[in-house]
C-alpha positions as CSV (number, residue, x, y, z in Angstrom):
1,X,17.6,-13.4,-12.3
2,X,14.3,-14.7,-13.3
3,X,11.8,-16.6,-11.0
4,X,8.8,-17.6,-10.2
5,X,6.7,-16.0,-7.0
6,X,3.0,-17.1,-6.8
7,X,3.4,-19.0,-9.9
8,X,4.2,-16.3,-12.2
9,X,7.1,-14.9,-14.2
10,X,9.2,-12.7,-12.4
11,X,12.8,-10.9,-12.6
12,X,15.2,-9.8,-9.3
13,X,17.7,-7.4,-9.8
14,X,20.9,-8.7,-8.1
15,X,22.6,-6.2,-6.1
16,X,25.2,-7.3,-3.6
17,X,25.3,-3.9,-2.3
18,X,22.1,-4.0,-0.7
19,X,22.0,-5.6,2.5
20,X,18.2,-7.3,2.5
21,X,16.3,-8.3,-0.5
22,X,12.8,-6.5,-1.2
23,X,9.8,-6.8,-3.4
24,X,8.4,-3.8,-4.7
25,X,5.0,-3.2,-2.6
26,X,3.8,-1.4,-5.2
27,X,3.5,-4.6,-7.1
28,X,1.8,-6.4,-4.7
29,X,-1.7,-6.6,-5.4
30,X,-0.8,-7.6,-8.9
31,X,1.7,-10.8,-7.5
32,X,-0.5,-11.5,-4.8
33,X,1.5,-10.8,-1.6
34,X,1.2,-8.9,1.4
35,X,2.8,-6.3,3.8
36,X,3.2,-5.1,6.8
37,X,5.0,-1.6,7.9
38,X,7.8,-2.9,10.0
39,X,9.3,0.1,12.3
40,X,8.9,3.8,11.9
41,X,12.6,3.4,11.0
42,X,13.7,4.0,7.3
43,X,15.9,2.2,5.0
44,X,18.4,4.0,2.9
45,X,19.1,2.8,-0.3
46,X,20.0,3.6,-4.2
47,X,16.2,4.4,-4.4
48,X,16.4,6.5,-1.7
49,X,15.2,7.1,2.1
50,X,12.1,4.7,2.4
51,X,9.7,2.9,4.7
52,X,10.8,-0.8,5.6
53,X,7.9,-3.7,5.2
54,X,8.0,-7.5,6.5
55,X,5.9,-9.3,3.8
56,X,3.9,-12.4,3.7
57,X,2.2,-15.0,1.5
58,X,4.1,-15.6,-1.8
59,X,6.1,-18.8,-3.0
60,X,8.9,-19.0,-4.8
61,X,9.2,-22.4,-6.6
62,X,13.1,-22.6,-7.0
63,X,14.2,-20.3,-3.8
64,X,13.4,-20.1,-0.1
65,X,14.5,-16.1,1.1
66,X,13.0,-13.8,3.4
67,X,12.1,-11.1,1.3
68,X,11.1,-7.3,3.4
69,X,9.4,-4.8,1.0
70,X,9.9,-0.9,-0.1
71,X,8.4,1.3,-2.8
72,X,10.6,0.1,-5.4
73,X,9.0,2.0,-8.8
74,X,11.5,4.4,-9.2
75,X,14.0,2.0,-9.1
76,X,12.7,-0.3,-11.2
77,X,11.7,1.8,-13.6
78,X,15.0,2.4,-14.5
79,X,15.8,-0.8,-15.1
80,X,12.5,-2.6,-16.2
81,X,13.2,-2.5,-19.8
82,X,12.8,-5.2,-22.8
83,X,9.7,-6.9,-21.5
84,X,11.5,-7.7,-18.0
85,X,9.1,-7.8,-15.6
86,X,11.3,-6.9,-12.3
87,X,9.4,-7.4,-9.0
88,X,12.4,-6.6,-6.4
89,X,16.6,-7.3,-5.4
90,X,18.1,-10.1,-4.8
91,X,20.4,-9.0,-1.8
92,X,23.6,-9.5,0.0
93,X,21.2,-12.2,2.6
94,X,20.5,-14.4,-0.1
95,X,24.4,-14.2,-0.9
96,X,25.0,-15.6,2.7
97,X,22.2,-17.8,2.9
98,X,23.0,-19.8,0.0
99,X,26.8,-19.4,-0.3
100,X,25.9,-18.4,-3.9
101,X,28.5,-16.8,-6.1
102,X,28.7,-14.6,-9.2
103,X,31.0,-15.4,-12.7
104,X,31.4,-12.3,-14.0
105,X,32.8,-13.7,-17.3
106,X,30.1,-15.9,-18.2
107,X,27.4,-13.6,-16.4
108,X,25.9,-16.7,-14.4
109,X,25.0,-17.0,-10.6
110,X,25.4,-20.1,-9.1
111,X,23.7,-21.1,-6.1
């Protein structure tokens, strides 16, 4: 899904499997957010066993979600291909928060 956070270009990966969605604190300095280490607990993911972040200061023009932050670059890097610039996931939260709903045929996400 494409967006805009801070003003720039940006792509989310949408998995419904993941139960928060994240921005890759590795890209942070570069989008202009920051981050804070939230617990000494980790979060268990497709990417792995990882630290869990809240983070802070970034806008999104066309969404209001919580986003918490991981080391994303291995993920990403799997996917990041064509000139898609992808900065986190799009999780199951922003499912619930905004009743939003996938068309598989047509490939569109309506929210």
């Amino acid at each position: 899904m494409k967006t805009s956070i801070n003003g720039k270009s940006y792509y989310l990966l949408i998995d419904t499997g993941a139960s928060k969605s994240l921005l890759d604190i590795t890209q942070s300095d570069e989008v202009g957010f920051g981050y804070l280490l939230l617990a000494k607990d980790k979060y268990v993911g497709i990417g792995g066993v990882t630290d869990i972040y809240v983070t802070f200061d970034y806008k999104m023009d066309d969404l209001f979600i919580t986003f918490m932050g991981c080391d994303l670059s291995e993920v990403i890097s799997y996917f990041d291909k064509d000139g898609m610039h992808i900065i986190g996931v799009l999780g199951a939260d922003f499912f619930d928060t905004y009743k939003a709903k996938i068309d598989f045929t047509t490939n569109i996400l309506y929210y």
